[in-house]
C-alpha positions in Angstrom: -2.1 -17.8 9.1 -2.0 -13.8 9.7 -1.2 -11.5 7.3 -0.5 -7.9 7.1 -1.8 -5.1 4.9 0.3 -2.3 4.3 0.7 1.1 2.6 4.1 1.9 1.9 5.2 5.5 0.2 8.1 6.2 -1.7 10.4 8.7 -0.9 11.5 10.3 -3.5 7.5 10.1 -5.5 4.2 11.1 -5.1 3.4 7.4 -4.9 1.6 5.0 -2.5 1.3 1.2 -2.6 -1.3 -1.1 -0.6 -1.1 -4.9 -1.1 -1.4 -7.5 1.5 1.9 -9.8 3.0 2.6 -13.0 5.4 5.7 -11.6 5.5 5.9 -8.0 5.8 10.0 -8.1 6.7 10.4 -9.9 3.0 8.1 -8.3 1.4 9.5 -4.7 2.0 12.7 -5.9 1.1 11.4 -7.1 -2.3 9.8 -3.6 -2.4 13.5 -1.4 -1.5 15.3 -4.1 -4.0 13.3 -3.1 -7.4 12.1 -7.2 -7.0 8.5 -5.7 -8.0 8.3 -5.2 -11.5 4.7 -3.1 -10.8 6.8 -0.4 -8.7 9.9 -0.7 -9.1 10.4 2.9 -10.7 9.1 4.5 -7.4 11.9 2.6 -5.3 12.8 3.2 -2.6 9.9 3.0 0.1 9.7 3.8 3.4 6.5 2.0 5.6 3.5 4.4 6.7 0.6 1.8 8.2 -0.1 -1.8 8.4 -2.2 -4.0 10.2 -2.2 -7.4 11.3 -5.2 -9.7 10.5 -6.4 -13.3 10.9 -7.0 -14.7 7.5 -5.8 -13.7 4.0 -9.6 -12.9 2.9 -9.8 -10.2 6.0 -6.4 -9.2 4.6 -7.9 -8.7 1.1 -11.1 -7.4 2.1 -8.7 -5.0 4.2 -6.8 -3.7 1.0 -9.7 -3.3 -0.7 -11.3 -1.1 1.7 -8.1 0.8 1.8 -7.8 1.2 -1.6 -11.1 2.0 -1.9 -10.5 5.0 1.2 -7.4 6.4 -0.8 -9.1 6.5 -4.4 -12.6 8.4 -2.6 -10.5 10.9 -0.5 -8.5 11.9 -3.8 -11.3 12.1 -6.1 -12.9 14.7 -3.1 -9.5 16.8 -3.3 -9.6 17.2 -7.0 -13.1 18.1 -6.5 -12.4 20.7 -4.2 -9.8 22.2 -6.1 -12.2 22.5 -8.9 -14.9 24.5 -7.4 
C-alpha cells in the first residue's frame, strides 16, 4: 500500500507539521477541520511537499529523516544568529 509524507504549514503561524498518510485528500481535511487534537490551534494549513512511497516503514523512515532535516537546519539558524 503507498503512503505519502507530507509537510503542511499553517497560514496564519510560524508552524510546520510532518506525519505520514494513505490518504493525503482525508488527512488534510482532518488537518483544515481542527479533527487533530496535536495542531489544531495552528489551523488552517495550506500543503508545502509530499512524497509518495511504497511501504509505510519508507514512509516513516521518510518523516523521520524529514524531521530530522528541519530540527538540524533550525538549530544552525539559531547558531548563526548567535555568533
Amino acid at each position: 500500500m503507498e503512503y505519502t509524507v507530507y509537510v503542511i504549514k499553517s497560514i496564519n503561524h510560524n508552524y510546520t507539521y510532518t506525519w505520514m498518510t494513505n490518504n493525503l485528500e482525508r488527512r488534510l481535511n482532518e488537518h483544515n477541520l481542527w479533527n487533530t487534537p496535536s495542531n489544531k490551534k495552528y489551523a488552517p494549513f495550506k500543503l508545502i511537499y509530499h512524497e509518495i512511497v511504497e511501504n509505510s516503514k519508507i514512509a516513516r523512515q521518510r518523516e523521520k529523516y524529514l524531521k530530522w532535516w528541519n530540527w538540524r537546519n533550525r538549530l544552525k539558524k539559531q547558531l548563526e544568529t548567535t555568533q
